[in-house]
PDB file of N, CA, C and O in Angstrom:
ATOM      1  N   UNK A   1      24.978   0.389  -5.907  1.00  0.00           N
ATOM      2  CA  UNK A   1      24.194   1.537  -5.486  1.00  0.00           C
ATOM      3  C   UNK A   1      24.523   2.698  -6.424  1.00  0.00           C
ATOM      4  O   UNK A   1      25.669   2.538  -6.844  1.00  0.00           O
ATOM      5  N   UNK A   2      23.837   4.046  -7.019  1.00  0.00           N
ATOM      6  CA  UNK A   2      23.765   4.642  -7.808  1.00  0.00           C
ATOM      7  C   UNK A   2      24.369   6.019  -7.100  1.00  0.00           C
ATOM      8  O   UNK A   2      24.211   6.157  -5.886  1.00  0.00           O
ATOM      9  N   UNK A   3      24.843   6.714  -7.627  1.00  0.00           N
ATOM     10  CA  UNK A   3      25.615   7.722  -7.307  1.00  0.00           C
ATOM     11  C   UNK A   3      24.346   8.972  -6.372  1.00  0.00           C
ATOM     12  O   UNK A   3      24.597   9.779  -5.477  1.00  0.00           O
ATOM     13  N   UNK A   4      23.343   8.732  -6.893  1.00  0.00           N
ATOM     14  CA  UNK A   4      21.445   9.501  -6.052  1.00  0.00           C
ATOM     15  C   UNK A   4      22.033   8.526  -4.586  1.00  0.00           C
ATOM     16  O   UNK A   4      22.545   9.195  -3.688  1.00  0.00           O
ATOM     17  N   UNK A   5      21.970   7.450  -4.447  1.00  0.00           N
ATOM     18  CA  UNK A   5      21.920   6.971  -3.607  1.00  0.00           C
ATOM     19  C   UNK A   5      23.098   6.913  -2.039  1.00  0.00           C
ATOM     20  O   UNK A   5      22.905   6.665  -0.849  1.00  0.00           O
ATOM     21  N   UNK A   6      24.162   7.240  -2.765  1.00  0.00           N
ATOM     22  CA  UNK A   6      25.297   7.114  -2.047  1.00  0.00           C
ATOM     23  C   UNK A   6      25.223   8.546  -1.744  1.00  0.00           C
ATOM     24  O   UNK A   6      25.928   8.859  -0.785  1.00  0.00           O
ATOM     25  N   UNK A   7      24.383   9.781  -2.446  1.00  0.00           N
ATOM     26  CA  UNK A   7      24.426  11.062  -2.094  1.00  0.00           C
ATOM     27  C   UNK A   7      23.363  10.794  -0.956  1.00  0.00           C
ATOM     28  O   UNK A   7      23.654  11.139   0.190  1.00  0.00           O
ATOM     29  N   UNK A   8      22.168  10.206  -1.210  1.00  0.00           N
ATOM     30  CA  UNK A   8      21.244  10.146  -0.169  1.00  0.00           C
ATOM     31  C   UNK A   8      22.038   9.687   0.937  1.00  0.00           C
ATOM     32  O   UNK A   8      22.119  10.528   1.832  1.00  0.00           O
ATOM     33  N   UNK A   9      22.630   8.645   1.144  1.00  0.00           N
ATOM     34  CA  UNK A   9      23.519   8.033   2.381  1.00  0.00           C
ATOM     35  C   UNK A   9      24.105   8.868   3.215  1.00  0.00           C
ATOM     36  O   UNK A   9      23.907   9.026   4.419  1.00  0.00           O
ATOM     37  N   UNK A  10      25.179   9.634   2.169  1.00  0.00           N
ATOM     38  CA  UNK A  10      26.101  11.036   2.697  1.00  0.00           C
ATOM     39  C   UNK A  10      25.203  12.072   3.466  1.00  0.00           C
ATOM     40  O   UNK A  10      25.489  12.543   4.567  1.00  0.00           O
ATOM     41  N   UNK A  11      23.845  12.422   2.583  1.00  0.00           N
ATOM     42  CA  UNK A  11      22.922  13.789   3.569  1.00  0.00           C
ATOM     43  C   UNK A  11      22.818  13.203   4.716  1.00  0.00           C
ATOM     44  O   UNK A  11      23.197  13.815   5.715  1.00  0.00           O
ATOM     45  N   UNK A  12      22.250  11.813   4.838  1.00  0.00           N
ATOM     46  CA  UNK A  12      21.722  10.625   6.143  1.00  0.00           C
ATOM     47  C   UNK A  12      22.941  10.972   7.468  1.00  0.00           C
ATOM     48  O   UNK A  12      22.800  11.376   8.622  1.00  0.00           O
ATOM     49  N   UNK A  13      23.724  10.726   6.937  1.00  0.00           N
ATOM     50  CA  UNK A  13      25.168  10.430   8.019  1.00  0.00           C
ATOM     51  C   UNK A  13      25.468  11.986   8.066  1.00  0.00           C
ATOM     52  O   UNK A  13      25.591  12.220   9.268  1.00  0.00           O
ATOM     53  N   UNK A  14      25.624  13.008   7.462  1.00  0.00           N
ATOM     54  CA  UNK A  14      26.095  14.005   7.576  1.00  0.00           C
ATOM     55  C   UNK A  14      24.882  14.555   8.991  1.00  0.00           C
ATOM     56  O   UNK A  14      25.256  14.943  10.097  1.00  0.00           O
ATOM     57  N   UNK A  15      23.475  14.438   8.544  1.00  0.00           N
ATOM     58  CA  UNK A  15      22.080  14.660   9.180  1.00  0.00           C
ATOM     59  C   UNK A  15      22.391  14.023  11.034  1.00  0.00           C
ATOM     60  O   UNK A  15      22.329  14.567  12.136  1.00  0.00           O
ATOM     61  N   UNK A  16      22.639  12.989  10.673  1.00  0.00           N
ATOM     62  CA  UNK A  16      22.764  12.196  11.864  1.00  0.00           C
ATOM     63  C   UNK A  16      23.623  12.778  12.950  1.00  0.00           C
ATOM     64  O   UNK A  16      23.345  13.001  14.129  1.00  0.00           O
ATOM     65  N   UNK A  17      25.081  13.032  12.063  1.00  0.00           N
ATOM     66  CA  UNK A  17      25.938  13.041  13.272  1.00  0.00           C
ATOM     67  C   UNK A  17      26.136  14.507  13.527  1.00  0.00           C
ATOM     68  O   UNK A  17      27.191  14.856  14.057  1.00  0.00           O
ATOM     69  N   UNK A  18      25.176  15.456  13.184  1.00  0.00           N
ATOM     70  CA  UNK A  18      25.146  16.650  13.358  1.00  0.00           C
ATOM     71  C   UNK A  18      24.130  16.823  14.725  1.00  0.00           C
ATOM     72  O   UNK A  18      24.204  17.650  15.634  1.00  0.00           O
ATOM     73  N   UNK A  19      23.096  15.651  14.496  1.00  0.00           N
ATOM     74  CA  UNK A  19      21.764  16.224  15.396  1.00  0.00           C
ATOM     75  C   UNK A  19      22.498  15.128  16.296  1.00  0.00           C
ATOM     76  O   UNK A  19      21.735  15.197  17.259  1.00  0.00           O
ATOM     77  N   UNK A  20      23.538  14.064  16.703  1.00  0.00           N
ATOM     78  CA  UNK A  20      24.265  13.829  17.430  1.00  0.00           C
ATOM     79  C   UNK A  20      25.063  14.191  18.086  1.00  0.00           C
ATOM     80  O   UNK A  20      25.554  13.519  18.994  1.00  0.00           O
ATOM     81  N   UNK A  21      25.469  15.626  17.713  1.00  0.00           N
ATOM     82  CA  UNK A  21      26.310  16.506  18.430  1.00  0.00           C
ATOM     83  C   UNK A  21      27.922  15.836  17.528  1.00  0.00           C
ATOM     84  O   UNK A  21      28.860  16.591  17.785  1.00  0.00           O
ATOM     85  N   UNK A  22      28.259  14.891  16.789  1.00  0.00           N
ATOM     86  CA  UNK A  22      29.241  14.504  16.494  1.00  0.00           C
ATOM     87  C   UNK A  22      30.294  15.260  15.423  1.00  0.00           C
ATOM     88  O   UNK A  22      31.421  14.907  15.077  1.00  0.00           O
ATOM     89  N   UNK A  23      29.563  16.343  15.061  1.00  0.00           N
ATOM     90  CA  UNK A  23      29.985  17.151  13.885  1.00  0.00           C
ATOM     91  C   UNK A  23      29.249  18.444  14.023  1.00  0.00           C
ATOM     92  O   UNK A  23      28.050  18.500  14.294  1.00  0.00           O
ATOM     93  N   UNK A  24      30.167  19.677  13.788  1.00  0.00           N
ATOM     94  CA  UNK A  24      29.450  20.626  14.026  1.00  0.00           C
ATOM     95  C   UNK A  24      28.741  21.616  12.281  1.00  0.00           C
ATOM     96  O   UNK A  24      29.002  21.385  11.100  1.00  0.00           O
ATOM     97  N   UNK A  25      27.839  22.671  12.912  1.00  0.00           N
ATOM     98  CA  UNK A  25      27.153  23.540  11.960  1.00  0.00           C
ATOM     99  C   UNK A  25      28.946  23.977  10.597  1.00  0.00           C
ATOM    100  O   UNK A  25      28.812  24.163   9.388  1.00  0.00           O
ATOM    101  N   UNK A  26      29.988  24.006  11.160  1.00  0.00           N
ATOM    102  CA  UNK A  26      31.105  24.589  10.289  1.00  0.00           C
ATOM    103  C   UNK A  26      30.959  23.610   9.528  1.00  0.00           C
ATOM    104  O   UNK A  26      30.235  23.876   8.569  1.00  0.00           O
ATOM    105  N   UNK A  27      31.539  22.070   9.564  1.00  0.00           N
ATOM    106  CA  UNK A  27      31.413  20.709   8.869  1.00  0.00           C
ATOM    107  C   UNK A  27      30.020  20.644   7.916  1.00  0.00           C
ATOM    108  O   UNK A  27      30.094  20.650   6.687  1.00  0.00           O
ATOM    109  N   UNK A  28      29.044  20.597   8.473  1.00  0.00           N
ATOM    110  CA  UNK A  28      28.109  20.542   7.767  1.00  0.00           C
ATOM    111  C   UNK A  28      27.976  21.432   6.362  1.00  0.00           C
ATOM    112  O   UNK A  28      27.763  21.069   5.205  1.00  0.00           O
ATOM    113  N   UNK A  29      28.165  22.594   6.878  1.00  0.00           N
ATOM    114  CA  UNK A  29      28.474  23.700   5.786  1.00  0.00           C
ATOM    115  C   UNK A  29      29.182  23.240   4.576  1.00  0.00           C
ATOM    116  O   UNK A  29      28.824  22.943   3.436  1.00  0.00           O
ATOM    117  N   UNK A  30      30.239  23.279   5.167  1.00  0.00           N
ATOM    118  CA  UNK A  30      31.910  22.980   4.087  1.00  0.00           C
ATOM    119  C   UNK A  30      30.896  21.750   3.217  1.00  0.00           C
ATOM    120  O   UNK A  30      30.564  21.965   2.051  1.00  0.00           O
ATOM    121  N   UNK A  31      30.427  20.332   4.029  1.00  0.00           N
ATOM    122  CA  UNK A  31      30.547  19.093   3.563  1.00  0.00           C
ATOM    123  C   UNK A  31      29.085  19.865   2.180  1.00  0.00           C
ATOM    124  O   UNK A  31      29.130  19.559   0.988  1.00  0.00           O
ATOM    125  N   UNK A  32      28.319  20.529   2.594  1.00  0.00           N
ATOM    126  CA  UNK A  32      26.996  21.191   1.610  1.00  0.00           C
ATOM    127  C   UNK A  32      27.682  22.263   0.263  1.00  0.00           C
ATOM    128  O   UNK A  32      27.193  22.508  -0.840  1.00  0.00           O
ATOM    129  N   UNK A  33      29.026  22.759   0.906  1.00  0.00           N
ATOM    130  CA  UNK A  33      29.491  23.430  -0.206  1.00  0.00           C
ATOM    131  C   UNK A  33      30.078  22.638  -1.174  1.00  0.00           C
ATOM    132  O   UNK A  33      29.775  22.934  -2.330  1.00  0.00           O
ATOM    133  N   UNK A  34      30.961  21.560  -0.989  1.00  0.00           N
ATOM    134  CA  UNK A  34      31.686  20.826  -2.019  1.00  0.00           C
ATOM    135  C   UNK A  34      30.989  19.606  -2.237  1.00  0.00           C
ATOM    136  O   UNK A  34      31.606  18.660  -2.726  1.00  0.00           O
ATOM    137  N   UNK A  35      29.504  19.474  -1.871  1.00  0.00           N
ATOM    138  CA  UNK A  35      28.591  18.408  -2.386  1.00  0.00           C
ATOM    139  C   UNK A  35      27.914  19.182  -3.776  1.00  0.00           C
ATOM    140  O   UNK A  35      26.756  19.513  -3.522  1.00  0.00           O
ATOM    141  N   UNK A  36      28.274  19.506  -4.987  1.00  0.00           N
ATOM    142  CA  UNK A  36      28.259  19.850  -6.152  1.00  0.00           C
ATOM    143  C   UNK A  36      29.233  19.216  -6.740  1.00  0.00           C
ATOM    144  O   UNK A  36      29.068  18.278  -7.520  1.00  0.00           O
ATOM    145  N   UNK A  37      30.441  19.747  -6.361  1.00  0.00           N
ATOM    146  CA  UNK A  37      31.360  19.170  -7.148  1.00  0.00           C
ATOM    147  C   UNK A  37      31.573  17.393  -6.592  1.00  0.00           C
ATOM    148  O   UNK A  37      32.045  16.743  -7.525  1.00  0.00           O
ATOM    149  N   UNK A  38      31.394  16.751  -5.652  1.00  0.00           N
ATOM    150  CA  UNK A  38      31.344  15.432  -5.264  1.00  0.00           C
ATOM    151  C   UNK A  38      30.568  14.628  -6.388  1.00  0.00           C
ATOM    152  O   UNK A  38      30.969  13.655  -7.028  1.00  0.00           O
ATOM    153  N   UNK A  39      29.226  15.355  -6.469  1.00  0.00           N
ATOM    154  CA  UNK A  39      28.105  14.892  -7.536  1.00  0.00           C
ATOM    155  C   UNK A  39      28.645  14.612  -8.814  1.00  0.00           C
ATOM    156  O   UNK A  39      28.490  13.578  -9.464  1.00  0.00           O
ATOM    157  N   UNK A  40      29.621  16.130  -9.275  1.00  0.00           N
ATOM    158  CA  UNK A  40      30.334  16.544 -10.714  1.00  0.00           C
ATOM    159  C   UNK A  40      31.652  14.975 -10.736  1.00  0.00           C
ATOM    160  O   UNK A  40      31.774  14.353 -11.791  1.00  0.00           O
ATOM    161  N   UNK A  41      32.168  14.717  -9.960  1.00  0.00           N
ATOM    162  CA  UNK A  41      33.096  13.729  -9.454  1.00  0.00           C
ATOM    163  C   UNK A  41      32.501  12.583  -9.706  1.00  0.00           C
ATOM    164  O   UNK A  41      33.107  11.964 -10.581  1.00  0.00           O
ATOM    165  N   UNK A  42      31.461  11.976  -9.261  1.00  0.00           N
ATOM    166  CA  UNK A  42      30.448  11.006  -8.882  1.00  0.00           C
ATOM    167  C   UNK A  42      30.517  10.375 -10.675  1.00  0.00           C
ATOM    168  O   UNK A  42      30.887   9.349 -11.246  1.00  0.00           O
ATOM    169  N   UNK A  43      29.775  12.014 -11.136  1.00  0.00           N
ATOM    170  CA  UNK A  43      29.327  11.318 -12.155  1.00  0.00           C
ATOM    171  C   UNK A  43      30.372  10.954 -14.016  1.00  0.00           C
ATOM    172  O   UNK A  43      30.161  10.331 -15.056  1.00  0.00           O
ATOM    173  N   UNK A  44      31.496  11.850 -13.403  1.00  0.00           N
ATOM    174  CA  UNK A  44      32.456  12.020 -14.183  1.00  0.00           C
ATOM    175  C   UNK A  44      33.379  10.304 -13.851  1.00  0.00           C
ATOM    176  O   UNK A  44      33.916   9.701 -14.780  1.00  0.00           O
ATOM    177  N   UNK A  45      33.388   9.946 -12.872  1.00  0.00           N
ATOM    178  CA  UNK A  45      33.796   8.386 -12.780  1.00  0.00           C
ATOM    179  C   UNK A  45      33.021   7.172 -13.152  1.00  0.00           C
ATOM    180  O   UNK A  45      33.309   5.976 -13.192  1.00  0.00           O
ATOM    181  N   UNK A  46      31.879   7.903 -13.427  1.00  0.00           N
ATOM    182  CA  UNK A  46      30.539   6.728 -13.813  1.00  0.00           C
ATOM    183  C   UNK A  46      30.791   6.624 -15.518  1.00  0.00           C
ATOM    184  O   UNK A  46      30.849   5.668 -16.292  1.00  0.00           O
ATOM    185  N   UNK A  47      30.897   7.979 -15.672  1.00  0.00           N
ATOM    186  CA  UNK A  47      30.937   8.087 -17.496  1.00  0.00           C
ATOM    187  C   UNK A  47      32.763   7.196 -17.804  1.00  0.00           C
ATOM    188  O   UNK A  47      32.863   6.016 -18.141  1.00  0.00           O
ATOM    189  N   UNK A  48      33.912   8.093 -17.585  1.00  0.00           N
ATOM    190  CA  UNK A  48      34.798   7.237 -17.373  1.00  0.00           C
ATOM    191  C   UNK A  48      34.891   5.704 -17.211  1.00  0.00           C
ATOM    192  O   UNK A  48      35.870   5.119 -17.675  1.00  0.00           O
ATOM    193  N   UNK A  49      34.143   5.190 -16.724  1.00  0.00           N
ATOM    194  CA  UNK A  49      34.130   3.642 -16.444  1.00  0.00           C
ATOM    195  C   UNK A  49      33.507   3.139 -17.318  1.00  0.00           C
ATOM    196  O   UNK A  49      33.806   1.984 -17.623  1.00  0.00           O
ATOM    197  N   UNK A  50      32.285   3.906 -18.125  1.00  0.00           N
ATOM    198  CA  UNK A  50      31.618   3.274 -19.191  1.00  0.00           C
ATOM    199  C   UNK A  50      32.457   3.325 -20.732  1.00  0.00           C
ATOM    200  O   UNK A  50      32.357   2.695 -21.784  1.00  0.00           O
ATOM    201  N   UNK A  51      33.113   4.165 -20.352  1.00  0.00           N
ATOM    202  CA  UNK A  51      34.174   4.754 -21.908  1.00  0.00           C
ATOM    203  C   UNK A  51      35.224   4.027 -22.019  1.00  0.00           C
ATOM    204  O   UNK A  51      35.395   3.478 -23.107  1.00  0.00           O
ATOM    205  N   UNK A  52      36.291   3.798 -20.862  1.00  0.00           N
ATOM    206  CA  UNK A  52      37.160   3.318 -20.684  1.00  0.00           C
ATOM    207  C   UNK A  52      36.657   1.400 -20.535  1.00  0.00           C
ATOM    208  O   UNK A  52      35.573   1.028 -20.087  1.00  0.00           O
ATOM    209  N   UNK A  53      37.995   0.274 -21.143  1.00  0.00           N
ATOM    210  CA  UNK A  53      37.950  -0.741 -20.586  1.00  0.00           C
ATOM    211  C   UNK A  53      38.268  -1.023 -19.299  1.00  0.00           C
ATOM    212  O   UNK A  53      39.013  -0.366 -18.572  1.00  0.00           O
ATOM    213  N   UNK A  54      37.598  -2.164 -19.003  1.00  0.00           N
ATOM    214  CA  UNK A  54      38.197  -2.309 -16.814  1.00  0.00           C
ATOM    215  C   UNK A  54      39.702  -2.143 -16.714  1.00  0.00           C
ATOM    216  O   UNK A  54      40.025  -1.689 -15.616  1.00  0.00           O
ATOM    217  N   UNK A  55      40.487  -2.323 -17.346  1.00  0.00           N
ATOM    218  CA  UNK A  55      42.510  -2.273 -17.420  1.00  0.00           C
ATOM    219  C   UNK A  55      42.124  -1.124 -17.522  1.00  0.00           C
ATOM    220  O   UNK A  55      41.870  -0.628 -16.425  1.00  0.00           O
ATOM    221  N   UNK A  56      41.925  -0.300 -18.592  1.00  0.00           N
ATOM    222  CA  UNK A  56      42.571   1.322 -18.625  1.00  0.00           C
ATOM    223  C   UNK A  56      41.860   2.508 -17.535  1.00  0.00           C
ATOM    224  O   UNK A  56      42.123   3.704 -17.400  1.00  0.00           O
ATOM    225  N   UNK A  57      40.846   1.622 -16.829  1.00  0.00           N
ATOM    226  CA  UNK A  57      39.727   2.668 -15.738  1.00  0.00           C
ATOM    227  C   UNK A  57      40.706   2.065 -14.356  1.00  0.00           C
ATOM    228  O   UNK A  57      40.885   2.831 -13.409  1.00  0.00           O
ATOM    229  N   UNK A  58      41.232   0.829 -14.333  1.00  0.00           N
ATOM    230  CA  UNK A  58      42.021   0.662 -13.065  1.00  0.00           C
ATOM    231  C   UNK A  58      43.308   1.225 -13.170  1.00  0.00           C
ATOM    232  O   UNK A  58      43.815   1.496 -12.081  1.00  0.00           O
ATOM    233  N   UNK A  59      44.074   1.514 -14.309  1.00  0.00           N
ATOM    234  CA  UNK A  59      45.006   2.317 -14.271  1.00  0.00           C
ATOM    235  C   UNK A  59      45.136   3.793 -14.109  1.00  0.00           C
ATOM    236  O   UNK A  59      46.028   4.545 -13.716  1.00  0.00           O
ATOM    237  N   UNK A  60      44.084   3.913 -14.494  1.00  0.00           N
ATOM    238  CA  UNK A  60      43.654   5.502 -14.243  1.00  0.00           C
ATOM    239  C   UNK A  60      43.656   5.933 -12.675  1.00  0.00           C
ATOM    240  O   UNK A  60      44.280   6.894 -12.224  1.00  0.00           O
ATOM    241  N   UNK A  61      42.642   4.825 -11.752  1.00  0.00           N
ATOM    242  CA  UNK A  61      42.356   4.911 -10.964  1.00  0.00           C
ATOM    243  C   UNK A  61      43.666   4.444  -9.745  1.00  0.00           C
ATOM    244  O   UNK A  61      43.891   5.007  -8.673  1.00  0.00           O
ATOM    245  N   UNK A  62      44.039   3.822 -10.052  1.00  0.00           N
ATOM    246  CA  UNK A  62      45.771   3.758  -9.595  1.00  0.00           C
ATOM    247  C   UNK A  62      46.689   4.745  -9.648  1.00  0.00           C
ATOM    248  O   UNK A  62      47.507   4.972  -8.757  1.00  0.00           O
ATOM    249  N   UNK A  63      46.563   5.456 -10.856  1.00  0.00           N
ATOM    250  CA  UNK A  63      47.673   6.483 -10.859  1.00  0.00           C
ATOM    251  C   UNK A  63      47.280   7.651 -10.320  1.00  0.00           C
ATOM    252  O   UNK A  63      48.103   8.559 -10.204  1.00  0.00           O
ATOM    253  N   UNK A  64      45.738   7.838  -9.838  1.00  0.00           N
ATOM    254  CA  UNK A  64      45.052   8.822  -9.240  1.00  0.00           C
ATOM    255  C   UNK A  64      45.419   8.866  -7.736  1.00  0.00           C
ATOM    256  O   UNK A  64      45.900   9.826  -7.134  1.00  0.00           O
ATOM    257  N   UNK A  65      45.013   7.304  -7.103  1.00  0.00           N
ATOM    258  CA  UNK A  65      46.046   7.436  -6.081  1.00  0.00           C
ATOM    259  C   UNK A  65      46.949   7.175  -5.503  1.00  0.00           C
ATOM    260  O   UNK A  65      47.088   6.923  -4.306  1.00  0.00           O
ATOM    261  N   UNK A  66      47.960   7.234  -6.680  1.00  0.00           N
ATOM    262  CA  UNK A  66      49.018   7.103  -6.304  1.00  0.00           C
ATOM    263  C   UNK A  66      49.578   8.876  -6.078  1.00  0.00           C
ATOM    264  O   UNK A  66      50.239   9.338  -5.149  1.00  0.00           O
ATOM    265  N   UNK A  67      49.091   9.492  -7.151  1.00  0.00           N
ATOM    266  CA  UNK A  67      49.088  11.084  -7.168  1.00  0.00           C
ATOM    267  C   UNK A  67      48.798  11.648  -5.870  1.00  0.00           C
ATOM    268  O   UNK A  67      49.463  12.531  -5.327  1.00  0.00           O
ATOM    269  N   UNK A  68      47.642  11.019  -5.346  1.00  0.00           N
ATOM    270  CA  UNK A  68      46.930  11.837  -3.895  1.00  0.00           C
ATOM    271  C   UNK A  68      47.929  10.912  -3.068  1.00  0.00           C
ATOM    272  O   UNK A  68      48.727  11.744  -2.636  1.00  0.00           O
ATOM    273  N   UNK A  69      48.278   9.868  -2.676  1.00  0.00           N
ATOM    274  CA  UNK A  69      49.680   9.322  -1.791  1.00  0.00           C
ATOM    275  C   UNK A  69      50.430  10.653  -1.875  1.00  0.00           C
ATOM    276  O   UNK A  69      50.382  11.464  -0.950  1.00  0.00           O
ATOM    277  N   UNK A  70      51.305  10.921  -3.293  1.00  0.00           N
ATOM    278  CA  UNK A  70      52.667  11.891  -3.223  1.00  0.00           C
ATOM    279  C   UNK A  70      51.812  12.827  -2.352  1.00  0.00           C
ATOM    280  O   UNK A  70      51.959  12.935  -1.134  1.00  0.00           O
ATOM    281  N   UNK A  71      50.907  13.491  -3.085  1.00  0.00           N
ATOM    282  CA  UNK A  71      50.800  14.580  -2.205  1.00  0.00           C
ATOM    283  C   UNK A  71      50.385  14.775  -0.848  1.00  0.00           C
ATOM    284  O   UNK A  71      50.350  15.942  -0.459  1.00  0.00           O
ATOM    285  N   UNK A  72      49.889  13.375   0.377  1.00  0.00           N
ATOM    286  CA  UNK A  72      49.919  13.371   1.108  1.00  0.00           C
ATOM    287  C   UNK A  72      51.211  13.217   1.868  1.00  0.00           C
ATOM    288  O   UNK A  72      51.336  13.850   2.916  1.00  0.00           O
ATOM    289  N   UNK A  73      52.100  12.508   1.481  1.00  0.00           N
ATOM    290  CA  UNK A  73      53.512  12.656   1.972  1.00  0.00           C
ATOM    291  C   UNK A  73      54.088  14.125   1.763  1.00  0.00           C
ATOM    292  O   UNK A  73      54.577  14.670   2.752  1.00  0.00           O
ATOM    293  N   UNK A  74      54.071  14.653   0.823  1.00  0.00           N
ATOM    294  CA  UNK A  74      54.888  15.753   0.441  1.00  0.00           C
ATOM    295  C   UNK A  74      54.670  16.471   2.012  1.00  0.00           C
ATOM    296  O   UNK A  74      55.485  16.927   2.815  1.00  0.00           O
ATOM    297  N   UNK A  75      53.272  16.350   2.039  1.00  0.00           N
ATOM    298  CA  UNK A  75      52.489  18.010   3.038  1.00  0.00           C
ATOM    299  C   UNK A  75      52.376  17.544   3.766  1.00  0.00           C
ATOM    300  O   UNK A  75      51.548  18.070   4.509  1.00  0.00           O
ATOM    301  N   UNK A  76      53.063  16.057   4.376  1.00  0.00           N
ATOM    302  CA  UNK A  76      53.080  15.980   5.741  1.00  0.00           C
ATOM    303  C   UNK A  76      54.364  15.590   6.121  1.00  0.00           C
ATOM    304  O   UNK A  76      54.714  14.808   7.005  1.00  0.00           O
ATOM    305  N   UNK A  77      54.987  16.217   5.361  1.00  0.00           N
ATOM    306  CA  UNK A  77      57.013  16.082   5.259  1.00  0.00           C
ATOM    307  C   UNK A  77      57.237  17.647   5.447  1.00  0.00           C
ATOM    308  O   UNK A  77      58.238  18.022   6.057  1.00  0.00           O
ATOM    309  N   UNK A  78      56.164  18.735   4.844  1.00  0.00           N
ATOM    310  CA  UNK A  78      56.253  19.949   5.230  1.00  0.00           C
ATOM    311  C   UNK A  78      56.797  20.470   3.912  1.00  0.00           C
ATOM    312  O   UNK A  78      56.879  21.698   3.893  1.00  0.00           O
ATOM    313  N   UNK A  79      57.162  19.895   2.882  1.00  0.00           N
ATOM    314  CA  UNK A  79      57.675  20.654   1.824  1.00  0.00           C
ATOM    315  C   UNK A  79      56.947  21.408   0.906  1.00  0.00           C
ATOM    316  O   UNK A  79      55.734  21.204   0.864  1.00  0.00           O
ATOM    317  N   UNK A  80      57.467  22.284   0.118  1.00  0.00           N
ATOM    318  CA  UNK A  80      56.462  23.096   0.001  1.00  0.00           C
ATOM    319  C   UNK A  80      57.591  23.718  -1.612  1.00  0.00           C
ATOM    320  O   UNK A  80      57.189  24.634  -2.331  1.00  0.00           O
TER     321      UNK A  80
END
């Protein structure tokens, strides 16, 4: 599926569980403000994957989260 498409999905579900009562007008907001840079993200991993070989795009992508791991431990250990 194409990065248009997985954005179409995201408006769908964001749409849904709003007029579901499951998510409120604040969420929606936030999720409409940092859907630019998601896109900028989207498409910056698409180019990456075409540049890079499959080894050096899975290492990348490994050490990415392994990065977002630390920093979920760190800030939920409280350190600062």
């Amino acid at each position: 599926m194409s990065t248009v498409g997985f954005m179409l999905l995201f408006l769908g579900a964001l749409a849904s569980g709003f007029v579901a009562g499951l998510i409120g007008i604040e969420v929606v907001w936030l999720a409409l403000l940092v859907l630019p840079t998601t896109i900028f993200g989207a498409w910056l991993g698409g180019r990456a994957y075409r540049v890079l070989s499959d080894g050096n795009f899975r290492d990348v992508v490994l050490g990415l989260l392994f990065l977002s791991g630390i920093g979920l431990v760190w800030s939920s250990l409280g350190l600062r």
